[in-house]
N, C-alpha and C positions, 0 to 999 in steps of 0.2 A: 422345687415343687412344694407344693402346702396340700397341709391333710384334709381329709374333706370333710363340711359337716353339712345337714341340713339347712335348702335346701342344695346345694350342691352335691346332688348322689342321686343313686345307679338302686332300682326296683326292680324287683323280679318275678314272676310268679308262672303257675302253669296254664295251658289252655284246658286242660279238665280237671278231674280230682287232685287232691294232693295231700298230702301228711307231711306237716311242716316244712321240708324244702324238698323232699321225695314227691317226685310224678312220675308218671308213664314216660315209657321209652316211646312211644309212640307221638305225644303230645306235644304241640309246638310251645314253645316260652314265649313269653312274652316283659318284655324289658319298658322301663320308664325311666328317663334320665333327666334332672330337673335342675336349673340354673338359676343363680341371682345374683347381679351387680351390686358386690360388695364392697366396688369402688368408690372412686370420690368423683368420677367420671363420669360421663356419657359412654355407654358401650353401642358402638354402632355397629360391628361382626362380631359375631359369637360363633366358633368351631368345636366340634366335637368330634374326639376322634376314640373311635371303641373299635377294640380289635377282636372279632368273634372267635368262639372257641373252635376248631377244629371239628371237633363233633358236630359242628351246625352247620348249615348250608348258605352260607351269606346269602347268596341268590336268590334266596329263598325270602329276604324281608319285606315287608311289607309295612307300613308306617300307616297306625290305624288313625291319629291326630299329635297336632304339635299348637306352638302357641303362638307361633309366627310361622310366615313361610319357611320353608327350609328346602335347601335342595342335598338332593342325596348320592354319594359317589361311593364307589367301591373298589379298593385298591389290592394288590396284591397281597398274599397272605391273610384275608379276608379280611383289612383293615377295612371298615364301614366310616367313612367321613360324612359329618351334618353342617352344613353351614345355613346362618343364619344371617342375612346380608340387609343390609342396611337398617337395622329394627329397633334404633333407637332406645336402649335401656336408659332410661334415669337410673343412676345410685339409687341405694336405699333411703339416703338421706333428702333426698328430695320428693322420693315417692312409693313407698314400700307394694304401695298395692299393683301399681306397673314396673318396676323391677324383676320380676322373674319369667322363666319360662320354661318349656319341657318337649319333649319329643318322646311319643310313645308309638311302640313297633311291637313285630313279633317274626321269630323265626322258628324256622324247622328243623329237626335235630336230622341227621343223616342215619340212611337206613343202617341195619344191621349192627345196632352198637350191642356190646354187652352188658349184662345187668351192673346196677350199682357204678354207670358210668357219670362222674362226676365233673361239671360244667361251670368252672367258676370266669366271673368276669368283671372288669372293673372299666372307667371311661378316663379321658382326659380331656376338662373345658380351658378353651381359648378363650381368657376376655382380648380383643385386639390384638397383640404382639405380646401380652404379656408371657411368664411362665404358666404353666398349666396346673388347673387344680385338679387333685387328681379322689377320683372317689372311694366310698367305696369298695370291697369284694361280694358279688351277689355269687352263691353256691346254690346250685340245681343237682342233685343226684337222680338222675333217671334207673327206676331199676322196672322188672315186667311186672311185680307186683307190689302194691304197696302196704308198707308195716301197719299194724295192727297200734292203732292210738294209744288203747288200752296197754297194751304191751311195754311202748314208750315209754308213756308216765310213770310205769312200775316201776322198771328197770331204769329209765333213764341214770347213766354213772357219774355225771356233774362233773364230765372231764374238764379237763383246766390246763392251759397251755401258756409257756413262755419261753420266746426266741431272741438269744442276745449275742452279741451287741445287732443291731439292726436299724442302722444303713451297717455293713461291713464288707472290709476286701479280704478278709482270710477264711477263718470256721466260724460257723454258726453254733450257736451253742441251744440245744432246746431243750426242756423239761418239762415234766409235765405229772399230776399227783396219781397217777397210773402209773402202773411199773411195766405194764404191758399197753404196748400200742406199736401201732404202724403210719410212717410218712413219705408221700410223696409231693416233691417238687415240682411242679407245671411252670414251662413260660406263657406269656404273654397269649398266645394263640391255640391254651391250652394242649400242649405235648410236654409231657411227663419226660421230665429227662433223670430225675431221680425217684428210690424205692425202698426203703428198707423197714426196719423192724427195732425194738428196743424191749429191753426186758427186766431194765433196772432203772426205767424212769427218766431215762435221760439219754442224747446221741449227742456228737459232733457231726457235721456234715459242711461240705464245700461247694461253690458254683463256680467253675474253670470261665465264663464271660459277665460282664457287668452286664445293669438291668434290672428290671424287676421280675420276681416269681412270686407264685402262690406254693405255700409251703402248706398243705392239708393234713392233719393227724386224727387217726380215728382209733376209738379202741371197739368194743364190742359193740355198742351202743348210739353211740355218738359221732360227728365229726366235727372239726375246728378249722379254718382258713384263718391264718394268716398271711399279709401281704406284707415281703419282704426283696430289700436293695441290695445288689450286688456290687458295691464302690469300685 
């Protein structure tokens, strides 16, 4: 897998107000996911496959424009596949300005969530048969009302976070220049399968399957997503 940069990555934002990545629990999101033949090739299929979080209601998307046709399927465990079928990408190198392309959508969060319920999500693009690149973590925090800007900027704590070694198959090792904070693990289809709490700046922690999770740390103020491999 290859890390993702621009344009290869995964946008986010709310369908109404918002304060930095905080919206209404009420309000649908709304996702942009944008592609570019960084080959040396012709890409004639492009897939995309984004697994929606739990908290949202796959069924519920709706795909407001894209850059080619696309058609759109929806799998178990709310995996949402895009394919993009015969659409001819030139490489960059022959043609930057038709080389890329994007699919933008928007879903709806599922009723009855609780405040400060946190929505992270990342995609993974098919050129042809190759391996996938993989994007991206977009973080949505849904709470019933939203923080005060002013408030933010004052207080903001310039938390700072680092997980290592990361690809790993044993402990996770993470720190961070807080000596108080809280992490939870989410997989793929966001479900939290881990919880805890640190008081001196730093934890070990383990994932019993391979895979990838989003590992989020928050202290007072702030939160942090990291996307991290289970070897």
């Amino acid at each position: 897998m290859y890390l993702s940069y621009d344009p290869n990555d995964k946008q986010s934002a709310s369908d109404g107000p918002s304060v930095e990545n905080f919206s209404l629990l009420e309000d649908d999101l709304h996702y942009t996911i944008r592609f570019q033949n960084e080959g040396n090739y012709k890409a004639t299929h492009v897939v995309i496959k984004d697994t929606i979080s739990s908290y949202l209601n796959a069924n519920s998307i709706k795909i407001f424009s894209s850059s080619h046709n696309v058609q759109t399927q929806i799998n178990r465990n709310n995996e949402v596949v895009f394919r993009f079928a015969n659409i001819e990408l030139p490489p960059q190198s022959e043609n930057e300005a038709r080389n890329q392309g994007f699919v933008k959508f928007k879903v709806s969060p599922v009723g009855n969530l609780p405040d400060n319920t946190t929505i992270l999500n990342t995609a993974y693009i098919y050129f042809e048969n190759n391996s996938p690149i993989v994007t991206n973590i977009t973080e949505n925090i849904l709470v019933e009302e939203l923080p005060s800007t002013a408030i933010n900027e004052t207080l903001a704590s310039g938390l700072q976070v680092e997980v290592f070694p990361n690809p790993y198959n044993e402990k996770f090792h993470l720190t961070s220049n807080k000596s108080r904070f809280s992490y939870t693990v989410y997989d793929v289809r966001g479900q939290m399968i881990l919880k805890n709490e640190s008081q001196n700046g730093y934890a070990d922690f383990s994932i019993q399957s391979t895979g990838i999770y989003f590992l989020v740390v928050h202290d007072k103020y702030e939160s942090k997503a990291i996307k991290i491999v289970r070897d």
